[in-house]
C-alpha positions in Angstrom: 69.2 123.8 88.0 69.7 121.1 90.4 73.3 119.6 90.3 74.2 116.3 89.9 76.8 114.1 91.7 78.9 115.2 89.1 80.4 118.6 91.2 83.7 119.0 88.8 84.5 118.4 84.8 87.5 118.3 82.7 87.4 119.8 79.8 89.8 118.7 76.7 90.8 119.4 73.2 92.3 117.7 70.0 95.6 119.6 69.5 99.2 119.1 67.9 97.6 118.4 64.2 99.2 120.9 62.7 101.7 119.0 59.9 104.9 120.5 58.8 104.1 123.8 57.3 100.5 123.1 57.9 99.0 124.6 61.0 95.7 124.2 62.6 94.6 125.3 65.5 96.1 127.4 68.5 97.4 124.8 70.6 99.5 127.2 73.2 96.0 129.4 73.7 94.2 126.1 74.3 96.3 124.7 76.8 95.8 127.7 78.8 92.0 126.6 79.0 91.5 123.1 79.0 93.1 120.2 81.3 93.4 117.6 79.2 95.2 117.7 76.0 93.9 114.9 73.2 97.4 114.7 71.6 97.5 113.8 67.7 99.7 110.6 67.1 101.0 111.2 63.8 98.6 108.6 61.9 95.7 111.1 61.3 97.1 114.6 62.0 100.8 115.9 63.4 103.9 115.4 63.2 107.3 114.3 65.5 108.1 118.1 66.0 104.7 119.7 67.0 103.7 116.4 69.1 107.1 117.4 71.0 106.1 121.0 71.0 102.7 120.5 72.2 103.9 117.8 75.2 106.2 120.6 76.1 103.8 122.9 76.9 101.1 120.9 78.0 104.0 120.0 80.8 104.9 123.6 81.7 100.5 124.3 82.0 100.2 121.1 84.1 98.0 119.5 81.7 97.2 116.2 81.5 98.6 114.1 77.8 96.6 112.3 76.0 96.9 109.8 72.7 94.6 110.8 70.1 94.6 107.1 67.8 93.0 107.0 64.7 93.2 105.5 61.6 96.0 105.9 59.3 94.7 108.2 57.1 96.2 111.6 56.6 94.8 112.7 53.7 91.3 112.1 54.9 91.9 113.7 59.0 90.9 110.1 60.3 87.1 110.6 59.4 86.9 108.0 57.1 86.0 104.9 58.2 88.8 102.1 57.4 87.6 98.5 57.5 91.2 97.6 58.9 92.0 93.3 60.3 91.5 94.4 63.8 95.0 92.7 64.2 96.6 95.7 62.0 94.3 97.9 64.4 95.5 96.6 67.7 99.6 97.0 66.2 98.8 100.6 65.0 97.2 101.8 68.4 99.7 100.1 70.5 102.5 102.1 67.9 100.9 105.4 68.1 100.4 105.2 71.8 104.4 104.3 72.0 105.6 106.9 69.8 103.8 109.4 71.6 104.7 108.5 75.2 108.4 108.5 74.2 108.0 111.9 72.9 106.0 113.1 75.9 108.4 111.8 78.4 111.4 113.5 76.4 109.2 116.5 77.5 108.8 115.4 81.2 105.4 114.2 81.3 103.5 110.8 79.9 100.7 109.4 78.5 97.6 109.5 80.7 95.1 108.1 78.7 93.2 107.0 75.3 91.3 108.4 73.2 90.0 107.3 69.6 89.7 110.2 66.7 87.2 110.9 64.3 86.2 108.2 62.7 87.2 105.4 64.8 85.9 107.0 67.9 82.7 106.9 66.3 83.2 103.3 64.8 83.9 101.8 68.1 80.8 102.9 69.7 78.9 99.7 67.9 81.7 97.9 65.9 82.6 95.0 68.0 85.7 94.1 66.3 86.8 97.6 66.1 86.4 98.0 69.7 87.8 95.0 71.0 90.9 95.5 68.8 91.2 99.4 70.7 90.7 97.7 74.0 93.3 95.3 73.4 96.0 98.2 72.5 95.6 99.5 75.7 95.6 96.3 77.4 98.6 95.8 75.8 100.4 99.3 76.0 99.3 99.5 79.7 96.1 98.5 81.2 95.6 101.1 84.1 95.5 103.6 80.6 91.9 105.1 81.3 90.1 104.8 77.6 87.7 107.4 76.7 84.4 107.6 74.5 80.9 108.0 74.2 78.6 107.1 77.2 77.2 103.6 75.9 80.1 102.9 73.9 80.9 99.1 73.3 84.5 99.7 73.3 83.5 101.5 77.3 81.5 98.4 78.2 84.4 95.8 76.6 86.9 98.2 79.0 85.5 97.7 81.8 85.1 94.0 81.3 88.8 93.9 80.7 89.7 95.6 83.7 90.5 99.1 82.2 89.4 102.6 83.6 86.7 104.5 81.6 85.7 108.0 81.2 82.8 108.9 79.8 82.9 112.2 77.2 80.1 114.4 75.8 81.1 117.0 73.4 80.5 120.9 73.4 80.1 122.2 69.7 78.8 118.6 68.1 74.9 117.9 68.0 73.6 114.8 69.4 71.1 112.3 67.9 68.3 110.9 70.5 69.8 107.9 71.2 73.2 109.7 72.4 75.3 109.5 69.5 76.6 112.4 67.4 74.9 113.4 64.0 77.2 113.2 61.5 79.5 116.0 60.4 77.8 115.8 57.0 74.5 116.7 58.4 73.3 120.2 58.4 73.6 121.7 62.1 76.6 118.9 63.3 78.8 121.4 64.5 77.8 124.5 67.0 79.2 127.4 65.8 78.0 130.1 69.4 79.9 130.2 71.9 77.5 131.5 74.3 74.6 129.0 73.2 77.5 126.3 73.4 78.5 127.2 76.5 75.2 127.8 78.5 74.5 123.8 77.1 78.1 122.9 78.5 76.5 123.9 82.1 73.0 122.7 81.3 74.6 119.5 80.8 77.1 119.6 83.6 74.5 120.3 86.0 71.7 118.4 84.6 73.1 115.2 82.9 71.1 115.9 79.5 71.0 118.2 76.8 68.5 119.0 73.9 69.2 116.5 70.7 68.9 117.6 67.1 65.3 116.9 66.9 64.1 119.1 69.6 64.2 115.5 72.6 65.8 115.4 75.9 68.8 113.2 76.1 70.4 111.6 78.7 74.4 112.3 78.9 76.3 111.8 81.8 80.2 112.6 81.3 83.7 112.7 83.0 84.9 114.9 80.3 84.0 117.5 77.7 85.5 118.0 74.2 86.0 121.6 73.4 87.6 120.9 69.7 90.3 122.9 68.6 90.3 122.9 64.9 86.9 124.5 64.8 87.1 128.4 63.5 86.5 130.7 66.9 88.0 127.3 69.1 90.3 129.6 72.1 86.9 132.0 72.2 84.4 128.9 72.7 86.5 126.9 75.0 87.2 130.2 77.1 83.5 130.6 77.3 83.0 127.2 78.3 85.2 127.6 81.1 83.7 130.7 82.3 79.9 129.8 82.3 80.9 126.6 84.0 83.1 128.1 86.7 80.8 130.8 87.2 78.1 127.9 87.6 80.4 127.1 90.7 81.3 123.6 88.8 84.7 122.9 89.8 87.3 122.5 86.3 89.6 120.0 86.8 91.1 116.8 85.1 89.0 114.3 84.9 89.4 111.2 87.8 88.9 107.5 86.3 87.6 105.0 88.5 90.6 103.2 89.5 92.2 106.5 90.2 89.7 107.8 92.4 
């Protein structure tokens, strides 16, 4: 495989949404493989003391602290779509992002960047007022914040327009449609389950800016960033083997550089 201008990739994960007695995930094993930690913000998943816990340690293994917005919407892990006044949007995002950079710089680091969750991640690839209301937050909160989401994404394109940095993400274990966007979770085959298969597709995509879609197409996906999700069953096995294949491609793992920081 011929490599791309892309020579490096950071790889990230969706951690601290474990809730009081509640625990999901292995957020310590994670952080000793990714670089970028998508930290929950309380609304969807997690709560004051793991977000704490989790900035701690993502301080002590040098990786980078994200926000992880979603809807408010606990019961339902933020995949339910909310028709929410993008006003209410905007005030929730900018609270969420606030509440988790006060608890990340009680741990000696800060918030790096944005990312949407579930639902409204996947909402603000098309939904205008969705994504405008997202872009505002960070406009708000602090406009060098790089945003991240889907190649193509509107709320991407309304970034860049406002002057904020974007980083483009694919996704390791999640099929893709052919136009680029992610089949649904309630679809049979959403979610990869291999970590070898996943991980030889992390590299094929690395190194050749596409991947196979769900109906057997070539798509085109170009990213700054891959999400190796840890809630899935087998997560610390599939990102470790995510890393490996890619290192041992000679692709250099690293956090990801936004535009404006480059």
């Amino acid at each position: 495989m011929t490599p791309t201008a892309v020579v490096g990739i950071d790889l990230n994960a969706d951690l601290a949404e474990s809730y009081g007695r509640w625990e999901l995930g292995d957020d310590l094993a994670m952080l000793e493989v990714v670089t970028s930690a998508n930290v929950a913000c309380g609304f969807h998943a997690g709560d004051p003391t793991t977000l704490l816990r989790v900035c701690r340690a993502a301080a002590a293994a040098g990786v980078r602290v994200g926000a992880q917005v979603g809807y408010h919407d606990l019961a339902g892990f933020g995949r339910r779509f909310i028709d929410i006044d993008p006003d209410d949007l905007t005030a929730e995002i900018v609270y969420q992002v606030g509440a988790l950079d006060a608890l990340a710089r009680a741990a000696g680091t800060s918030v790096g960047y944005v990312k949407p969750h579930g639902a409204l991640y996947n909402a603000v690839v098309s939904h205008e007022r969705q994504a405008a209301a997202v872009v505002e937050a960070v406009c708000l909160v602090d406009p060098t914040l790089p945003l991240v989401g889907l190649p193509h994404a509107l709320s991407l394109r309304l970034a860049e327009a406002a002057g904020v940095p974007t980083v483009t993400e694919a996704f390791a274990d999640r099929a893709y449609r052919p136009d680029g966007t992610l089949l649904p979770r309630s679809e049979p085959g959403a979610v990869l389950h291999d970590p070898e298969a996943v991980a030889a597709r992390v590299v094929e995509l690395v190194l050749e800016g596409s991947l196979t879609a769900a109906d057997g197409s070539r798509v085109e996906v170009r990213a700054d960033s891959v999400c190796v999700h840890g809630d899935s069953p087998g997560a610390v096995a599939m990102a470790t083997a995510v890393r490996r294949a890619l290192e041992s491609a000679g692709v250099d793992v690293r956090p990801f550089v936004a535009p404006r920081e480059g």
